[in-house]
Structure formats: C-alpha cells, structure tokens
C-alpha positions in Angstrom: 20.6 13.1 -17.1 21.1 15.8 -20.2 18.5 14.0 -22.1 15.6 14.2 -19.5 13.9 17.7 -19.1 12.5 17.0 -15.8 9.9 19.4 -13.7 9.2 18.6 -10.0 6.3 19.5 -7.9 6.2 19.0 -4.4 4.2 21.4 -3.2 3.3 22.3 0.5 5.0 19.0 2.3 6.9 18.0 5.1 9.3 15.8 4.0 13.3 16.1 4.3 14.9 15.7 0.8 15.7 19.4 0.1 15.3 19.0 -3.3 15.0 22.9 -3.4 18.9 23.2 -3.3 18.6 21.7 -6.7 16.2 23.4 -8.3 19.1 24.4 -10.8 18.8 20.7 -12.4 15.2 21.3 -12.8 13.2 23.1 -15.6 10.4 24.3 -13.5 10.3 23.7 -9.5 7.9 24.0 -7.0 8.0 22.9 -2.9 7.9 24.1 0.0 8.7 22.6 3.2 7.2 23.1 7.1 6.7 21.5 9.9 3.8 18.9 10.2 0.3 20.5 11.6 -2.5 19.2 13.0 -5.8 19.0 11.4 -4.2 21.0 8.4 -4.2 17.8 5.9 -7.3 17.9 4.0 -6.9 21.9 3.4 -3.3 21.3 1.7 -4.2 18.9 -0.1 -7.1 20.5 -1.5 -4.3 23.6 -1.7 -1.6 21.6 -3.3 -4.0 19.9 -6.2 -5.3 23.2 -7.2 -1.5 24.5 -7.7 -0.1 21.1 -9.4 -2.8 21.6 -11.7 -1.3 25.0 -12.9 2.0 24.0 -12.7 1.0 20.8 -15.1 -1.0 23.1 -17.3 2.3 25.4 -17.6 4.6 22.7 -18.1 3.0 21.0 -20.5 4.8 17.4 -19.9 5.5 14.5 -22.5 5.3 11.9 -19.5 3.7 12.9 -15.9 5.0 10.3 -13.3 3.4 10.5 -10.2 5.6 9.0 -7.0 2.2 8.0 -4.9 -1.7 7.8 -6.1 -3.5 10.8 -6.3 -4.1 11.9 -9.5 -5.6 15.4 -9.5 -5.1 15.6 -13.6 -7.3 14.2 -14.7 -7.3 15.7 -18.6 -3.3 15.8 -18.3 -2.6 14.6 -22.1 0.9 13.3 -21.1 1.5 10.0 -20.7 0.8 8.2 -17.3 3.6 6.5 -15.4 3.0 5.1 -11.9 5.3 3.3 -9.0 3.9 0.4 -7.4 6.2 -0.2 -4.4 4.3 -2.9 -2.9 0.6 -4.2 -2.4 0.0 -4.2 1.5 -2.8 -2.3 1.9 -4.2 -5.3 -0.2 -2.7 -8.0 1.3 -3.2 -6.6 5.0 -5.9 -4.5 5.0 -6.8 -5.1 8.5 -3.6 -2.9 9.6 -5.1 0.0 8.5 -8.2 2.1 9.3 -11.2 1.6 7.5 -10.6 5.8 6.2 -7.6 5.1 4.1 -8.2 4.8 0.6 -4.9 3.8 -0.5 -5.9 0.5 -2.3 -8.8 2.6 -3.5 -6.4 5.1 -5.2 -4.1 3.2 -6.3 -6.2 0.7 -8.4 -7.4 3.3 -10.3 -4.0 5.0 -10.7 -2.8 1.4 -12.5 -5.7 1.1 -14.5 -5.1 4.6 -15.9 -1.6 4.3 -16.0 0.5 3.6 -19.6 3.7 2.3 -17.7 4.1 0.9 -14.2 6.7 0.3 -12.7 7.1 -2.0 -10.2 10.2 -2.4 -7.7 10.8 -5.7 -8.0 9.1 -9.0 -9.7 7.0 -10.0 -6.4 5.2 -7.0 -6.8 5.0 -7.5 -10.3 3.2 -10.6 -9.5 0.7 -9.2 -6.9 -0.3 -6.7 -9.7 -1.5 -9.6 -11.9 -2.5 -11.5 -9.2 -4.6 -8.8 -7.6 -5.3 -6.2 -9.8 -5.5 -8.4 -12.9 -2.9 -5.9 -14.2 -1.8 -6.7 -18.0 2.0 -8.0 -17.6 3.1 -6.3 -20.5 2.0 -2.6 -18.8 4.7 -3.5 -15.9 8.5 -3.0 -15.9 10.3 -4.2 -13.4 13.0 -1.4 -11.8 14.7 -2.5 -8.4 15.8 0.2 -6.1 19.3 0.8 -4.9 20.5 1.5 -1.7 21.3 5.5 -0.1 23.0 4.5 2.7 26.8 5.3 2.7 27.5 6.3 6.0 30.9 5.3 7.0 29.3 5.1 10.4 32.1 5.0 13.7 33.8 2.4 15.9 31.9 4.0 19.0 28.9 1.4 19.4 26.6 2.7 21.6 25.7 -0.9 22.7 27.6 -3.2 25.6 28.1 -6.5 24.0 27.5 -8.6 21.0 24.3 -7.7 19.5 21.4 -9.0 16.9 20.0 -6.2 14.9 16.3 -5.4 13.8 15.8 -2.2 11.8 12.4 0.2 11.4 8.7 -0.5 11.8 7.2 -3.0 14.0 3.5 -3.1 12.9 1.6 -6.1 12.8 3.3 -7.5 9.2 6.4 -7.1 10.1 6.3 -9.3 12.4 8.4 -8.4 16.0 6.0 -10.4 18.1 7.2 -13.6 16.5 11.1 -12.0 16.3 11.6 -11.8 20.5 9.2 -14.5 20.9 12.2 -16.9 18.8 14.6 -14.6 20.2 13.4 -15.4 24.3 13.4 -19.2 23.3 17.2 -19.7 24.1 18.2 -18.7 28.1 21.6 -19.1 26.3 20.9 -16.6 23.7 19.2 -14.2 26.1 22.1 -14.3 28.3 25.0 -14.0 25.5 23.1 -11.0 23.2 21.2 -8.1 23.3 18.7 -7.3 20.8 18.5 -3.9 19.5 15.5 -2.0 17.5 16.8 0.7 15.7 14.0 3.4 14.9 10.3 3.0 14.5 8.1 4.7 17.2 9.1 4.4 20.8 8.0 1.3 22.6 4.5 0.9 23.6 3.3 0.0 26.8 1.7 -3.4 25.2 5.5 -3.1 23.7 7.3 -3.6 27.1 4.5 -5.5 28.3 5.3 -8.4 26.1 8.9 -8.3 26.8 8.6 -8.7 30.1 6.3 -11.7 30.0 9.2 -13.2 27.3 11.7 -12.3 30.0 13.2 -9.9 28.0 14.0 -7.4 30.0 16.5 -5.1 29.8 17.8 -7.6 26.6 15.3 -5.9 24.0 16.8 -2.2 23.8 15.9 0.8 21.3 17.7 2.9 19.6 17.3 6.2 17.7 20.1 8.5 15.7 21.2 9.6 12.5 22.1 7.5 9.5 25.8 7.1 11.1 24.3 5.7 14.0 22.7 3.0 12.0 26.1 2.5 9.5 28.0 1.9 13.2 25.1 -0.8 14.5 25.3 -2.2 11.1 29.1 -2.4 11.1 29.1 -4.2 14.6 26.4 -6.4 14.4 26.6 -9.7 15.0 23.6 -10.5 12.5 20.8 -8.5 11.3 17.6 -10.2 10.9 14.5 -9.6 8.9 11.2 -11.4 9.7 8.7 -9.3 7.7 6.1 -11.4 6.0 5.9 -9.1 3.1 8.1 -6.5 1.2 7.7 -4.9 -2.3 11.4 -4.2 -2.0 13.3 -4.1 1.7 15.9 -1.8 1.6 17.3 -2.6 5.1 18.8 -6.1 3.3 20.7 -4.0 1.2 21.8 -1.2 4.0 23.1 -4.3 6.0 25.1 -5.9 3.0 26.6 -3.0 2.2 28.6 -2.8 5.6 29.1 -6.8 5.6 26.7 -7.7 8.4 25.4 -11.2 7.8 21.6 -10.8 6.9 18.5 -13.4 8.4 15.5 -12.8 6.2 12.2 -14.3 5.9 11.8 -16.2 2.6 8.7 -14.3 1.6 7.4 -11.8 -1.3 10.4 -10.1 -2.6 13.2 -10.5 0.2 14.7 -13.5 -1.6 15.1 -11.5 -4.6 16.8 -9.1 -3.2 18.8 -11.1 -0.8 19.8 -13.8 -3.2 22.6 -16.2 -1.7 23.8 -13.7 0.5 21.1 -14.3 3.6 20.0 -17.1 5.8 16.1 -17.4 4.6 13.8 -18.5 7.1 9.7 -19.0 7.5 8.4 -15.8 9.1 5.4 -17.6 10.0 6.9 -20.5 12.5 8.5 -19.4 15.1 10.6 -22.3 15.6 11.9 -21.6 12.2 13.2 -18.3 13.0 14.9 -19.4 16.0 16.6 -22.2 14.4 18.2 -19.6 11.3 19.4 -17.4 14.5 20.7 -20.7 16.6 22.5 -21.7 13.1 24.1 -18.1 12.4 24.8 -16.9 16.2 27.1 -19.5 17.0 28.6 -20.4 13.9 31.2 -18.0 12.5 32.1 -19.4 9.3 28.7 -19.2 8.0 28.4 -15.4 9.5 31.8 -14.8 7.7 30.0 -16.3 4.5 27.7 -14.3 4.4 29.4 -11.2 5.3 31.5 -11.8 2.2 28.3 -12.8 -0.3 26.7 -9.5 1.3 28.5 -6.6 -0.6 28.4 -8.4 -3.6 24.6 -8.5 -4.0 24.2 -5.0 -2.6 26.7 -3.7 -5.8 23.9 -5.5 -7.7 21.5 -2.8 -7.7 22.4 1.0 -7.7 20.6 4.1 -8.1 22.3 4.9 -11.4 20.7 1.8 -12.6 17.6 2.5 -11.6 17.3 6.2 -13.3 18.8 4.8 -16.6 16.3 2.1 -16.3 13.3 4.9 -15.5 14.5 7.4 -18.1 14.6 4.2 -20.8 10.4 3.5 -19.3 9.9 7.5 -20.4 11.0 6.9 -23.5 9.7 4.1 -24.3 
C-alpha cells in the first residue's frame, strides 16, 4: 500500500515465506533464512534481539507491530500493536510443557500494547474474559484465506473419502473424530478417512486405530499445497472437530474448493463458517457421528453446502484484512 512505509525484520529464522525477494517493497529489510539446528535457539535469539534492537533504533518507527510476543524494545517510543491469534495456551495449558512462557509473554505484550488486534470476535472475547483486556484496545481483523491451488483430478486416494486437515494434539480433538468415525461398520466399509499433514502417526497413533478397527481405513497423507487443493476438491466432506480456534483457516481452504465443511460449534468456527457448515458438539461423540451420518449419505445437503461454501469464503480476503491493519496504524 503507497501510504504505508513499512520495515521488516526477521532476522536469523527458519521459516519459508521468502520475503527477501521483496525486499524492494520494503524501506529497510532484514532476514535471513537456514535450516533448523539443534540446541542453537536460545543463542539466536539472544542474536536476533540484539540486532532488532539496531534495526528499530535506525528505523525509527511511528507504529512497531510485532507478529508473536517478545518484545525486546522495551524504550521503543513507537506505538505498540500486537496480534492475538488465539488464547490456547490459556485455555489448555496442560498441552504444553511447564518451560513455555507463551501465556507469560503474551500477557504482558497486551497490557503494553496501544492496539490489539484480534482475528476474530471469540478471541476478542477470551481477551476480556481472561486477560480483563479493555474492549475498546481490541479491533477485530479476520484473516483470509492463501490457498489457491487449482489442485489436479489425480486423487491419490481409492474411493470416496472424509477429510481431516493438520494437527492432531490433544484440543483438536482426533481421538473423539475416528472414535465417531469407527461407530458405523457401514461407514468404515463405504469411506476412508484421510489425515492430511501434521506429524507422522505415532505408535499410540496406530495403536488406537487398531483397537477402533480402523485399520487400513485411517490413512495419511503428506504433499504440497496442490495435493491438498486435489483432496479438497474430491472430498466427500471435510470435517473439523477442534474444541477451540482463534480463527481456522482450514474452513475457509475447504470452502473455497466447494467441499461441504463439518465443524464443531465452538470458539470462533461458527463465525467463520456461518451457514455454510454442519455444526456439531466436539465434546460428544455421538454428536459428531450423527453430523457425519446426516451429511455422508445425504447429497442434497452436501450439495447445499457446497454451494453456501464459496460464498462465505469470498467473505474474508487478505486485501481486507491489510486495509483493515493499515486503517488500526493509523488510527
């Protein structure tokens, strides 16, 4: 945007975005990217705060918006914007160990902060409800959704298929997902269910799928984003049973190619998915078999809701969301 004079610092990092091919949109630029080593993180991050310091000093910024929690500027006399993209480490803190200080960091990153933004209203509402946040320092700014893939007609699955994308940590919830999914011999016997992405299967993993008599019906998946456009594409339904999101972007990725969406009907998922998904209790399993029962083997409501899909998905964009963040800066 011509009106935004924007300076990026990534430092020493791992991550894929490239933004280094364009450094041209950007007054000042630093990042450098390498491959992940062990044992290495507490040196570059010591490295990379001693650096981002100069660079802030240099740059002398009207707004400094940080994209996670650490704050290494203290005496920075910009003004403070932070993104709040959900509150799990709060809400589940048993999932992770007792050395991350997310929460920790965070917290104080809100109570400094002039401007949050959060990505949708549930998280809105877990910052007041949690952090006692003042509603008027939080503006809401959905996300949109990247993936544009026009994906392939070569599925690399036999069959009709149900579709379950990313993680599988305890809050979102798989356990409950095959255990509603081995419920119905029919179901087992007419679909597979595939796991795109998310680390390999465990041996507890397999372990559970072959008490559930799942086996060789649960399969997983890797590949690139057109691997995921073409399961999308194909699907019979995808399905959703996190128990919370501060956004879930996989709703949207789904929409987009007209694959009917199951969601659970908790935190933010219905206000992304509006009336384009079958909402379900994550909690009861007999509530998430009954939404897949009602969707598998009924395809008028599957065409319904592949028809309501791409119509919510064009309801958030990207474009929206930087007008929306350039309009927080200057405000």
């Amino acid at each position: 945007m011509p009106d935004v004079n924007a300076s990026l610092f990534q430092g020493f990092h791992i991550n894929n975005y490239r933004f280094e091919k364009e450094r041209s949109h950007f007054r000042s630029f630093f990042g450098v990217s390498g491959p992940r080593i062990p044992k290495t993180g507490k040196v570059l991050t010591a490295v990379n705060q001693s650096l981002f310091r100069r660079f802030a000093a240099r740059n002398a910024p009207d707004v400094y918006h940080t994209t996670y929690y650490e704050d290494p500027v203290r005496a920075l006399r910009a003004k403070r914007v932070v993104t709040v993209h959900d509150m799990i480490h709060e809400i589940f803190p048993a999932d992770f160990p007792g050395w991350d200080r997310t929460a920790e960091h965070k917290r104080i990153a809100v109570e400094r902060a002039d401007q949050i933004i959060a990505v949708s209203e549930s998280t809105k509402r877990d910052l007041i409800r949690i952090l006692r946040t003042p509603p008027e320092k939080i503006r809401v700014i959905h996300h949109g959704n990247s993936l544009r893939s026009p994906g392939g007609e070569d599925v690399p699955v036999t069959g009709p298929y149900v579709l379950f994308v990313g993680l599988r940590s305890m809050y979102k919830n798989f356990d409950r997902l095959i255990q509603a999914f081995a419920r119905s011999e029919r179901r087992k016997r007419d679909f597979h269910l595939v796991c795109f992405g998310g680390p390999p299967f465990r041996s507890q993993d397999l372990q559970r799928i072959k008490e559930l008599r799942l086996h060789g019906r649960v399969l997983q998946l890797f590949g690139s984003d057109a691997t995921l456009a073409t399961l999308y594409k194909h699907a019979l339904f995808f399905v959703y049973p996190s128990l919370y999101e501060g956004f879930g972007l996989p709703i949207l990725e789904a929409m987009y190619y007209g694959c009917p969406v199951l969601c659970s009907n908790t935190s933010s998922l219905p206000e992304v998915a509006g009336d384009a998904a079958r909402l379900f209790n994550p909690e009861v399993v007999e509530c998430i078999t009954d939404a897949m029962e009602d969707i598998a083997y009924n395809s008028e409501k599957r065409l319904a809701l592949a028809e309501r899909g791409p119509k919510q998905e064009a309801k958030f964009s990207w474009d929206r969301c930087a007008q929306e963040t350039a309009a927080t800066y200057r405000a």
